[in-house]
C-alpha positions in Angstrom: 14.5 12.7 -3.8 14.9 9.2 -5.0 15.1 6.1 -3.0 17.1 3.0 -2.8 16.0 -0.4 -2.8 17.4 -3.8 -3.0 14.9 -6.6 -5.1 17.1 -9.4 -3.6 19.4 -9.6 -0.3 21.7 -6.9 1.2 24.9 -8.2 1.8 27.7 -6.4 2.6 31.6 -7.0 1.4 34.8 -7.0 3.2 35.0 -3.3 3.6 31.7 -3.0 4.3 29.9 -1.7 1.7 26.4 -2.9 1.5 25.8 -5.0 -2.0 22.5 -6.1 -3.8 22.4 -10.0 -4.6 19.8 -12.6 -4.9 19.4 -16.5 -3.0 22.0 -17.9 -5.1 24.8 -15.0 -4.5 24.4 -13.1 -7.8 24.6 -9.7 -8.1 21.9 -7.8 -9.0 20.8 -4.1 -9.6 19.8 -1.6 -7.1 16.2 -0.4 -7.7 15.5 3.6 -8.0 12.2 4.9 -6.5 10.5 8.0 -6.6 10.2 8.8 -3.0 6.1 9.5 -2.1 5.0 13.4 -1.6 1.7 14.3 -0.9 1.9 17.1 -3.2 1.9 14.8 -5.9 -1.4 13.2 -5.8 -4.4 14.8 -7.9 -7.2 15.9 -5.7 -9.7 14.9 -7.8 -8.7 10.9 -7.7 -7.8 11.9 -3.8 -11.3 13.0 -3.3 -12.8 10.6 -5.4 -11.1 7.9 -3.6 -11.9 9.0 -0.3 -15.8 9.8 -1.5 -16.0 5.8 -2.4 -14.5 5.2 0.8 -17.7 7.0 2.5 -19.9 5.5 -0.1 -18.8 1.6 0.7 -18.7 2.2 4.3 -22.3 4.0 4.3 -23.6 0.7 1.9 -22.5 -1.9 5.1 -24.2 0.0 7.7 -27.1 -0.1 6.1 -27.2 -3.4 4.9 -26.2 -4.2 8.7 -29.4 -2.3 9.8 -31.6 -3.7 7.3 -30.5 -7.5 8.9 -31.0 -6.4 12.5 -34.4 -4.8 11.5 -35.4 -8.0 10.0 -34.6 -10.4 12.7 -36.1 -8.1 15.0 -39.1 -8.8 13.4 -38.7 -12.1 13.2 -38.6 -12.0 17.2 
């Protein structure tokens, strides 16, 4: 299914049908999307993604350890 999308400002005309123009009142084309689907992604990017995710998360904790670890000996 593809999607719809204005770049500028949706105006609409006398009858009511919705037109795409920008600031100045020029028209201007409607945009064609690909609409998102899940389906679509490739699980090894999707697991990689998520993987560095785990990885950046896992880095601050133990950074944040290694500070609170070190001004607790400092106390």
């Amino acid at each position: 299914m593809m999607l719809v999308s204005c770049p500028g400002v949706v105006v609409t005309d006398t009858n009511g049908a919705p037109l795409c123009q920008d600031d100045l009142g020029a028209p201007l084309a409607w945009e064609m999307h690909q609409e998102f689907a899940i389906e679509d992604l490739d699980p090894a990017l999707a697991s990689g993604a998520f993987s560095a995710g785990f990885v950046i998360v896992g880095i601050g904790m133990v950074v944040g350890m290694g500070f609170r670890l070190v001004l607790s000996l400092l106390k």
